[in-house]
C-alpha positions in Angstrom: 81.9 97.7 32.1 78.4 96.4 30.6 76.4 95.3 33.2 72.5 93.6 33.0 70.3 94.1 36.5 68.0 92.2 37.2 65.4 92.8 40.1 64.5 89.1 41.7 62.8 87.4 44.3 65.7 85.2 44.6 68.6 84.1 42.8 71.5 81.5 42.9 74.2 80.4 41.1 75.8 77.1 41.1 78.6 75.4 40.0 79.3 71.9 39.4 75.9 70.9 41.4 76.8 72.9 44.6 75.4 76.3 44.9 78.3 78.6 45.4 76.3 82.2 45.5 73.0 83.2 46.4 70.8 86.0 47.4 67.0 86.7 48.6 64.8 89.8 47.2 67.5 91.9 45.7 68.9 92.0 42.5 70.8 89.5 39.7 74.1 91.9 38.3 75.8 90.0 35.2 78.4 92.3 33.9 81.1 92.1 31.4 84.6 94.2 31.6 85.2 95.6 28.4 89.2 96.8 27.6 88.9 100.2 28.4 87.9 99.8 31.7 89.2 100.5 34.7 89.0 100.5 38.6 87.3 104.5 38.8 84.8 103.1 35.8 83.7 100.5 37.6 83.4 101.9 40.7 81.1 104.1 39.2 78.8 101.7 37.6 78.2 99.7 41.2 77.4 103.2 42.5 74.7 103.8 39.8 73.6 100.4 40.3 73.3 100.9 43.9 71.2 104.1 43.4 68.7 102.5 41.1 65.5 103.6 42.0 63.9 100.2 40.7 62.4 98.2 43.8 58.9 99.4 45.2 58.1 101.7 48.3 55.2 101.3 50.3 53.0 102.9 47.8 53.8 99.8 45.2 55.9 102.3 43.2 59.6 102.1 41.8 61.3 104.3 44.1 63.8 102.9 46.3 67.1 101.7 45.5 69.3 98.4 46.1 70.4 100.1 49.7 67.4 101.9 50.4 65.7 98.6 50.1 68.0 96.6 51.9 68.2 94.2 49.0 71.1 92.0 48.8 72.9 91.4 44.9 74.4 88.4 43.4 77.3 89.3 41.0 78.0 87.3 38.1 80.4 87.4 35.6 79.6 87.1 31.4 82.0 88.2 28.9 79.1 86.9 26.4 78.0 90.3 27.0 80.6 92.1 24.8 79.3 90.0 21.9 79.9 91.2 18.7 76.9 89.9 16.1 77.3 92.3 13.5 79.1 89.6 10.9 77.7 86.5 10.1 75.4 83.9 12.7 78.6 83.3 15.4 78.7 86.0 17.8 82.6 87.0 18.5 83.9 88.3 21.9 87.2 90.3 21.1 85.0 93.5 22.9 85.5 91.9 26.6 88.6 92.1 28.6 91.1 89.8 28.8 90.6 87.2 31.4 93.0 88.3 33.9 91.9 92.0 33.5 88.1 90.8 33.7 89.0 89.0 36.9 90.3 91.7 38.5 87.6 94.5 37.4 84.5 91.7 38.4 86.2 91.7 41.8 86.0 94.9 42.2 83.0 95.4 41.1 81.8 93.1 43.6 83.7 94.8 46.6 82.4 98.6 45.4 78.8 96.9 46.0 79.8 95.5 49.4 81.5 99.1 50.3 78.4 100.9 49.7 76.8 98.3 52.1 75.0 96.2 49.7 75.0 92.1 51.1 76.5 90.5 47.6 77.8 86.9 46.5 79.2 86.4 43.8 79.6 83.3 40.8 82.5 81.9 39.7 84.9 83.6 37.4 85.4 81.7 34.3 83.3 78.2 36.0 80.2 77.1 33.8 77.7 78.5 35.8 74.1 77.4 36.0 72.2 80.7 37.2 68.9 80.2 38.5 66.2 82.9 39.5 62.8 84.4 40.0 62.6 87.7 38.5 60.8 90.1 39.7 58.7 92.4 38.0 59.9 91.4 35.6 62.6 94.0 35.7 65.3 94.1 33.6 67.6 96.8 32.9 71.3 97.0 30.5 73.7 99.8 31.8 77.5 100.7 30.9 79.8 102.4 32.7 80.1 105.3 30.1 75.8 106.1 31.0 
């Protein structure tokens, strides 16, 4: 599983006009199930995520992680992550999972975060999405689940 983090202020993702997913200071998760994934791999990567020492402790440093900070997440699926742009100007996406695989693996993802007592919403699989937010920092940071 690929996943982007993003630390934010706030973040929301709607669908159709109605906002269907949201959280406060926390962080922004788009991730991407690639074929080879499965339920122990991504299990691992919303620990690791969880663990990330990038929100700031009293001292204005990055030390504290999603839990320690009490941060909430908002998950959001993007197979446009597994893009391929190694031949010619139109990026191809045979490196994500296949939809009903992705589903299943995104879900999880989300629940692994929830388990480990992280507050997270999620988007809609496979909707057009408009995702808004206020990143924090900013901070930005790419993971998969083989780091």
């Amino acid at each position: 599983m690929r996943a982007v983090v993003q630390r934010v202020a706030q973040a929301r993702v709607d669908v159709d006009g109605e906002t269907i997913g949201s959280c406060d200071a926390g962080a922004l998760i788009l991730v991407c199930a690639m074929p080879d994934d499965d339920l122990d791999c991504v299990r691992g990567l919303a620990a690791k995520i969880a663990k990330l020492r990038i929100f700031k402790d009293e001292a204005g440093k990055m030390n504290l992680s999603l839990v320690q900070s009490a941060g909430s997440a908002l998950v959001v699926s993007q197979f446009t992550l597994a893009a391929d742009t190694s031949r010619g100007n139109r990026p191809g996406f045979s490196g994500a999972a296949k939809p009903d695989d992705a589903r299943t693996l995104y879900l999880h993802f989300a629940n692994c975060l929830r388990d480990l007592g992280i507050t997270t919403e999620t988007g809609k699989f496979g909707a057009d999405m408009q995702v808004h937010l206020v990143n924090d920092g900013p901070v930005t940071i790419w993971l998969d689940s083989d780091t």
